[in-house]
C-alpha positions in Angstrom: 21.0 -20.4 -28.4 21.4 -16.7 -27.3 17.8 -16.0 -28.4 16.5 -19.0 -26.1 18.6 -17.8 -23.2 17.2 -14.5 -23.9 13.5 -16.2 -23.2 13.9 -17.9 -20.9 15.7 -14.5 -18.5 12.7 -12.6 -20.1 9.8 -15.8 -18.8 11.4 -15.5 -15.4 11.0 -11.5 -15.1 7.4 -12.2 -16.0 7.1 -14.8 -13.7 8.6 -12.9 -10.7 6.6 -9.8 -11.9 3.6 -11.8 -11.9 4.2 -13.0 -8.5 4.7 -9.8 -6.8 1.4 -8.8 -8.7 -0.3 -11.3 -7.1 1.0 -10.9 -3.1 0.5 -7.4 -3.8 -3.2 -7.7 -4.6 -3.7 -10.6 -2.2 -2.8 -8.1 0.5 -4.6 -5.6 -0.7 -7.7 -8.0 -0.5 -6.7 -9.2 2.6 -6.5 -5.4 4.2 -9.7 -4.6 2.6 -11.3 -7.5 4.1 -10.0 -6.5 7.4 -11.7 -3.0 6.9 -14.7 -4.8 6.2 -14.6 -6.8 8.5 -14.0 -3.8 11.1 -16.9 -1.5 9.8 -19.5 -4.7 9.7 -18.2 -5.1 14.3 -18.9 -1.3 14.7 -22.3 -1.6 13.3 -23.0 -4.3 15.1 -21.7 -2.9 18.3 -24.0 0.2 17.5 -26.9 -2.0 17.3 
């Protein structure tokens, strides 16, 4: 029993470690769009 409880703590540290991992590079991606983005209007505006 304790070694199942002991899975199942350890499965939701990986899932909420997983999760963070994800928003965190989903941000990331987002900002780095957004620079794109930014750099791709200044161009333009140059042109």
């Amino acid at each position: 029993m304790s070694s199942d409880k002991d899975a199942r703590v350890l499965q939701d540290c990986f899932d909420y470690k997983t999760v963070d991992a994800v928003k965190i590079l989903l941000s990331f991606s987002v900002s780095v769009l957004k620079a794109f983005s930014i750099f791709n209007d200044r161009d333009s505006l140059l042109d």
